[in-house]
FIPASE-190282 format. One record per residue (C-alpha): residue in three letters; residue number from 1; x, z, y. Coordinates in pm, whole numbers, plus 50000, padded with zeros to 5 digits. Layout:
BEGIN
PT;ALA;NUM;X;Z;Y
...
***
This chain:
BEGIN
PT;UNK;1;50000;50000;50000
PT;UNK;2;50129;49920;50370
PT;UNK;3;50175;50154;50625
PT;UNK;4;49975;50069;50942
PT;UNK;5;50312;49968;51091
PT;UNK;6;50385;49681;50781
PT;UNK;7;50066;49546;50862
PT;UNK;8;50048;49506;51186
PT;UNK;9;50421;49339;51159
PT;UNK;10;50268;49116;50921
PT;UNK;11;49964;49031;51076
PT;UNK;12;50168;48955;51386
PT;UNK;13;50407;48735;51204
PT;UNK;14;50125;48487;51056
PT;UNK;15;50012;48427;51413
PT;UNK;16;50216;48083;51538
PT;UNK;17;50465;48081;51766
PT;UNK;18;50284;48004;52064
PT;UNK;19;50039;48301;52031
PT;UNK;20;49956;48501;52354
PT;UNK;21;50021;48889;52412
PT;UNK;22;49588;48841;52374
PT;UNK;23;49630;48684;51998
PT;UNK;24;49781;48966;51920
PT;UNK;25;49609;49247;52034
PT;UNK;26;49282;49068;51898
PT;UNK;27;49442;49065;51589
PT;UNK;28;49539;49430;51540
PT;UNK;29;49181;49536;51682
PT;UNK;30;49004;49363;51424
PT;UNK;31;49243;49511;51187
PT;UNK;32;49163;49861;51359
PT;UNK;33;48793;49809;51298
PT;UNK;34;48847;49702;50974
PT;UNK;35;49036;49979;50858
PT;UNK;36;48770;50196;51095
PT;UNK;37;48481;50061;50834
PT;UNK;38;48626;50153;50529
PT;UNK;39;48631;50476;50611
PT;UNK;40;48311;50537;50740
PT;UNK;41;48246;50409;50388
PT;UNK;42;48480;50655;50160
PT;UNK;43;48264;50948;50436
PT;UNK;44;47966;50801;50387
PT;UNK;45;47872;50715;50743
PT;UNK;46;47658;50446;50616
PT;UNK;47;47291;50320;50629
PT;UNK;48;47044;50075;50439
PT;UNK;49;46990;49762;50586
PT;UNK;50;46607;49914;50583
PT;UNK;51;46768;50201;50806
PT;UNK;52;46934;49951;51025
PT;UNK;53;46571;49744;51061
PT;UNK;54;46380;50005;51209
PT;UNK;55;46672;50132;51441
PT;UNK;56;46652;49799;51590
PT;UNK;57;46300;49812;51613
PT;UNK;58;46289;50120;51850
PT;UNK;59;46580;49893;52081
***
């Protein structure tokens, strides 16, 4: 398993070589958010899509 470090080196080395300062930040956000989701899913800080349905409803 990579260290948060690894893969954000490696995330920023598949990005070409004309990538913005932008391209890269985007990138290790999503990779924030990713990481963010998985665990609110190993805490179970998750809903049905039913759940999710009638939150919206009340928007």
């Amino acid at each position: 398993m990579q260290t948060i470090k690894q893969e954000a080196l490696a995330a920023i080395s598949k990005l070409p070589d004309n990538a913005t300062i932008e391209d890269m930040m985007y990138r290790l956000y999503v990779i924030d958010k990713i990481h963010a989701g998985l665990d609110d899913i190993r805490n179970g800080r998750v809903i049905t899509a039913e759940e999710l349905k009638r939150e919206i409803q009340t928007w």
